[in-house]
One Martini backbone bead per residue (centre of mass of N, CA, C, O) as a GRO file, in nm:
protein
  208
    1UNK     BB    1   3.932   1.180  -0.792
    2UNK     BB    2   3.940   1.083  -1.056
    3UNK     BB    3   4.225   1.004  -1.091
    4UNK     BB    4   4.188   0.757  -0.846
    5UNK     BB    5   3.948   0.614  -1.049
    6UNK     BB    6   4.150   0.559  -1.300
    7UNK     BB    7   4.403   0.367  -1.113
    8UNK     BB    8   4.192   0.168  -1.052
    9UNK     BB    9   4.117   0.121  -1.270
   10UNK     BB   10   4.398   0.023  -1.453
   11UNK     BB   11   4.449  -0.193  -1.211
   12UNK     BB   12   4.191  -0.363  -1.282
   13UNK     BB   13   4.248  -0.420  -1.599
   14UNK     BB   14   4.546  -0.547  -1.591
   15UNK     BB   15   4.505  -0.842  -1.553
   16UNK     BB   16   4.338  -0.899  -1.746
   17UNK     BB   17   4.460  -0.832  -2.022
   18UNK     BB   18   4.708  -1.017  -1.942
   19UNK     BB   19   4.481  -1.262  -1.991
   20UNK     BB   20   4.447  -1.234  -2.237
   21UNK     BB   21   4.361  -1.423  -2.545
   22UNK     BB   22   4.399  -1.431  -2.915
   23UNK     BB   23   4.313  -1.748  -3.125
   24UNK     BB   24   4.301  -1.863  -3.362
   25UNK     BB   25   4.080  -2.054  -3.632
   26UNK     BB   26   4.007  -2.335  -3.796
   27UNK     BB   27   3.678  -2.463  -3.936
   28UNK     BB   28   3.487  -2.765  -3.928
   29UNK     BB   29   3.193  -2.867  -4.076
   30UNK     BB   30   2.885  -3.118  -3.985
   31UNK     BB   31   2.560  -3.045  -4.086
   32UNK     BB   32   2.259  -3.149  -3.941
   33UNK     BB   33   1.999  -3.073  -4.068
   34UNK     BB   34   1.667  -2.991  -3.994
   35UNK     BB   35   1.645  -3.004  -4.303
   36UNK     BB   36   1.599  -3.238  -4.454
   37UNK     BB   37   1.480  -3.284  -4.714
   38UNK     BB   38   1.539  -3.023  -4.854
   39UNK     BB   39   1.860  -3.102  -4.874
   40UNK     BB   40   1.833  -3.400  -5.008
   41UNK     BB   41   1.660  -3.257  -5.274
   42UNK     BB   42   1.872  -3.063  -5.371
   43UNK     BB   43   2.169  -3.182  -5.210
   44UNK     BB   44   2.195  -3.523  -5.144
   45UNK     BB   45   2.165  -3.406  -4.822
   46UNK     BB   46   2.136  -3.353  -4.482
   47UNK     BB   47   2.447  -3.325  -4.471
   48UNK     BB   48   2.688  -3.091  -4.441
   49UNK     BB   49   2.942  -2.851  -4.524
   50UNK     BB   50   3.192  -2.649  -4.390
   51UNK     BB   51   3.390  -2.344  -4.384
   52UNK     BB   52   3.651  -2.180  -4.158
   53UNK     BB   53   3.678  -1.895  -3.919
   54UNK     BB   54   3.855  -1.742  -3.622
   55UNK     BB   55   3.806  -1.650  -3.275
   56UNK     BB   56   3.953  -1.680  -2.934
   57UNK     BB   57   3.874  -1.543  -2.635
   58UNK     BB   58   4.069  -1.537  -2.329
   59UNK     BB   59   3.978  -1.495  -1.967
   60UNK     BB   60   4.171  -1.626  -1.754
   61UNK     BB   61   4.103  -1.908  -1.931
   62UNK     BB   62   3.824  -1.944  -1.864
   63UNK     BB   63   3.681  -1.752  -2.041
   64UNK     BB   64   3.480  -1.709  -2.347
   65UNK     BB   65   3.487  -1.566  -2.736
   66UNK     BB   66   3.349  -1.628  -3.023
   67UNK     BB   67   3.450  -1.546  -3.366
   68UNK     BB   68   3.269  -1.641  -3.654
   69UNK     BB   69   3.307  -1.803  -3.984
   70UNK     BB   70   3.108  -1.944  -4.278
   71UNK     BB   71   3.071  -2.232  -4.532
   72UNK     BB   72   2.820  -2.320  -4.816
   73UNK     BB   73   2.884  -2.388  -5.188
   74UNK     BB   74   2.658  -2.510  -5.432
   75UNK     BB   75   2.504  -2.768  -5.654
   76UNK     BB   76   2.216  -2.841  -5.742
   77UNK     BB   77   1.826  -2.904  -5.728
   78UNK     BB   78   1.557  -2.853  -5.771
   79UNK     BB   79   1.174  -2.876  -5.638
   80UNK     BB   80   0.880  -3.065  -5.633
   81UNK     BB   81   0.623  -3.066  -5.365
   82UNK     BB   82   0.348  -3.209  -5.233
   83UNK     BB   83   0.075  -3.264  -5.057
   84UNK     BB   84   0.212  -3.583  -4.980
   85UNK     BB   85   0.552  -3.508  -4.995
   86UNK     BB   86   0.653  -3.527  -5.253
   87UNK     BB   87   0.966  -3.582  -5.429
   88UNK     BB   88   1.084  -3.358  -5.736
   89UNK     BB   89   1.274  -3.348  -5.929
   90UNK     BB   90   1.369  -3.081  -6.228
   91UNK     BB   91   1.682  -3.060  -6.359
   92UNK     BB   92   1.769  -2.758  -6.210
   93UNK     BB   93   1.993  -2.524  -6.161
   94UNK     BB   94   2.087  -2.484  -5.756
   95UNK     BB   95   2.246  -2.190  -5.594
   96UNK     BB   96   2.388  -2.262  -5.267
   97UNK     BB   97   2.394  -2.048  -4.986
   98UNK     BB   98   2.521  -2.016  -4.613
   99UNK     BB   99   2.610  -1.790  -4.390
  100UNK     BB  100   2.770  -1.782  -4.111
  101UNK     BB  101   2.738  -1.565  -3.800
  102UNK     BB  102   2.924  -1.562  -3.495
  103UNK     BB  103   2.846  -1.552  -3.112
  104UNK     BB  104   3.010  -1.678  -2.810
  105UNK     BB  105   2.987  -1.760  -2.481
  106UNK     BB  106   3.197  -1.912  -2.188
  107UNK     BB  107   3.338  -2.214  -1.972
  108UNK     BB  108   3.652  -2.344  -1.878
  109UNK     BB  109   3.731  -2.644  -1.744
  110UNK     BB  110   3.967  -2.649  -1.553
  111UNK     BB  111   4.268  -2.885  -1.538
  112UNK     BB  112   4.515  -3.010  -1.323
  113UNK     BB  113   4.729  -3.166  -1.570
  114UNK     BB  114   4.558  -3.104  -1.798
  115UNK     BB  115   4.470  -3.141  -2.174
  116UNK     BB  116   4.158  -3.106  -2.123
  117UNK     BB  117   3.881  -2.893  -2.219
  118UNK     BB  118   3.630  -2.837  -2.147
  119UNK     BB  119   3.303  -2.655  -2.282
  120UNK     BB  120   3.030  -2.435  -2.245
  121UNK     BB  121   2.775  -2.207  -2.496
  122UNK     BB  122   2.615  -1.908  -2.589
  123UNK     BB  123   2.448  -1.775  -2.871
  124UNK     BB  124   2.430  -1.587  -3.164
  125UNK     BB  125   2.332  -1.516  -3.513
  126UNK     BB  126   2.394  -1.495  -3.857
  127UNK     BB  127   2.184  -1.611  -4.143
  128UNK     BB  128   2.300  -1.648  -4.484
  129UNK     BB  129   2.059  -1.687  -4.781
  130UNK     BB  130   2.129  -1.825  -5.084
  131UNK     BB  131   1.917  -1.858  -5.415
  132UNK     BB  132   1.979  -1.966  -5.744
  133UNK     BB  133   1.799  -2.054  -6.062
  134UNK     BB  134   1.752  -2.144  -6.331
  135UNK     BB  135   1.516  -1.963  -6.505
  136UNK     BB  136   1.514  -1.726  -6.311
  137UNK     BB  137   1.413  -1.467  -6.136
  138UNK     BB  138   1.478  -1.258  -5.922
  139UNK     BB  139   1.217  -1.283  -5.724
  140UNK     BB  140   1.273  -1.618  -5.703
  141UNK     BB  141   1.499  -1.535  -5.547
  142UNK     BB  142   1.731  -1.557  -5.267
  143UNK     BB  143   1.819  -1.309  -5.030
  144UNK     BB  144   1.894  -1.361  -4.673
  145UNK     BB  145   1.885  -1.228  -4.319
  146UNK     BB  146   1.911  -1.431  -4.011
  147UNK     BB  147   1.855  -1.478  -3.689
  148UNK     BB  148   1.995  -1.665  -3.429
  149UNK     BB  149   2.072  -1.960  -3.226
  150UNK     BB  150   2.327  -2.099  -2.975
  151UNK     BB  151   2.453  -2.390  -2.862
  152UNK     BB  152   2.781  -2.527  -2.710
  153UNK     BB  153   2.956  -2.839  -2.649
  154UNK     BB  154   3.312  -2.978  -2.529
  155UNK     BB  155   3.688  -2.963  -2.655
  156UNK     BB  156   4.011  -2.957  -2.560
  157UNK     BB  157   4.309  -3.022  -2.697
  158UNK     BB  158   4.646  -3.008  -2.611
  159UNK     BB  159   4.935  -3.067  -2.848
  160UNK     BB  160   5.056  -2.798  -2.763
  161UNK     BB  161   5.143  -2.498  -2.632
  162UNK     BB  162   4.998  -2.374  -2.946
  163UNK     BB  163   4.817  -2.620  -2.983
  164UNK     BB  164   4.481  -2.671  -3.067
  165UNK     BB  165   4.222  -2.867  -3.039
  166UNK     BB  166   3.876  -2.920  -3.135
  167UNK     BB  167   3.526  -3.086  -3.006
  168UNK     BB  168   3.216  -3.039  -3.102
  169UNK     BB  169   2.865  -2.922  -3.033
  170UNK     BB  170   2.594  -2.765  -3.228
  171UNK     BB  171   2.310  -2.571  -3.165
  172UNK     BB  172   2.080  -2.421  -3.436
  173UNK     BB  173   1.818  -2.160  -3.479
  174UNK     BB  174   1.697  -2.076  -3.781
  175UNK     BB  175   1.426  -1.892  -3.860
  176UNK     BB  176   1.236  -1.736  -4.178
  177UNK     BB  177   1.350  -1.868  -4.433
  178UNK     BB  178   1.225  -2.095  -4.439
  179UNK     BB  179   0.886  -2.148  -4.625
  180UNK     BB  180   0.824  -1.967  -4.819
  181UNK     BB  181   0.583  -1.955  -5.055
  182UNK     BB  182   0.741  -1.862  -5.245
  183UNK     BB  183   1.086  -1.898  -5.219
  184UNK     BB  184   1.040  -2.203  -5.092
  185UNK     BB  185   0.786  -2.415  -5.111
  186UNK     BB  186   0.937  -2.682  -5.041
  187UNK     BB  187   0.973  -2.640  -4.748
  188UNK     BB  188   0.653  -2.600  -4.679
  189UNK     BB  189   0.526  -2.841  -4.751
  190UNK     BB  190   0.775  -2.979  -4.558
  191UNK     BB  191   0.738  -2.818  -4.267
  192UNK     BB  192   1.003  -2.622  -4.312
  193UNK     BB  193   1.196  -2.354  -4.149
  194UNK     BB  194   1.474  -2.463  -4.003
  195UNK     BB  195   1.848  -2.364  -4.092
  196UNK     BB  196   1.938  -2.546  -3.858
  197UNK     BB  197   2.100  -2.776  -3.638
  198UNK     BB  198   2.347  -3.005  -3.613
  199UNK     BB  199   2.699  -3.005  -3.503
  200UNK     BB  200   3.030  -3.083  -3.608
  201UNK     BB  201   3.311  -2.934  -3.474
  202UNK     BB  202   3.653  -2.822  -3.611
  203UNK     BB  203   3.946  -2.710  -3.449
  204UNK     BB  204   4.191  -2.508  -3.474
  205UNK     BB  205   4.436  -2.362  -3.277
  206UNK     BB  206   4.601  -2.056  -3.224
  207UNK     BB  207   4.778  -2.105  -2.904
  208UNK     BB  208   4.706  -2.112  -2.532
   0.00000   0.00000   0.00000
């Protein structure tokens, strides 16, 4: 008995097997910080950009789990903003890094003799974030990482048999991290709290 259930499962497990395929990818992606305040006044800008890469795992064609890392790393300028929403810079260096590491799963919308993929996909994420500044001790540093959550759809456009480009949007939710009293206080005052945004995403993928 074991025996033939052994090679039901074998037999149901490779048509997926074979039709799975792993794509490597390079990602940049422009993100509109949700904390727009706090990010134009550390570093002059509330989008920011990312720089990364992952796999993206699709199976019999139509399924995909997507598994990538990026990163943000600048040198800002610390500030301080007071009860009526005022922000002061104070000249001091700010040195800001951001990791996501990140996983969702979706669907792509197959047509026939198109070149073009939609899909659209749901996943979490962990994301570090390190800030530390000039003339700061170890205490007044961040150095912490919370899960959060993701949304993504968009398109895949194939180049070539083995190339394809994606453009999407994503949108993540990050609690936890920003707003807190004593080291981040300046966006707890901006009634700031949420490290995620809205990101345009660009994916070069090696694949079919």
């Amino acid at each position: 008995m074991k025996s033939i259930l052994l090679a039901v499962f074998v037999f149901a497990a490779t048509p997926v097997r074979a039709q799975t395929q792993f794509r490597p990818f390079f990602l940049m992606t422009g993100e509109r910080m949700a904390a727009q305040k706090t990010f134009d006044a550390a570093l002059g800008s509330g989008t920011q950009p990312f720089f990364g890469g992952g796999v993206d795992v699709t199976i019999r064609r139509k399924l995909f789990v997507e598994f990538d890392a990026s990163r943000l790393s600048k040198t800002g300028t610390r500030f301080f903003a007071d009860d009526a929403g005022n922000v002061y810079t104070l000249n001091i260096a700010s040195r800001i890094a951001i990791t996501p590491v990140e996983v969702s799963a979706g669907y792509r919308f197959i047509r026939r003799r198109s070149r073009i993929i939609p899909y659209v996909g749901v996943g979490v994420g962990w994301y570090s974030y390190h800030q530390d500044d000039d003339f700061s001790d170890a205490s007044e540093n961040v150095d912490e990482t919370h899960a959060g959550f993701l949304a993504t759809g968009g398109a895949e456009f194939r180049v070539s048999k083995w190339v394809g480009v994606t453009a999407d949007a994503r949108y993540t939710h990050v609690p936890g991290i920003l707003g807190q009293n004593a080291k981040t206080s300046g966006s707890q005052v901006l009634n700031e709290t949420d490290l995620g945004g809205i990101a345009a995403r660009l994916r070069v993928i090696i694949g079919r």
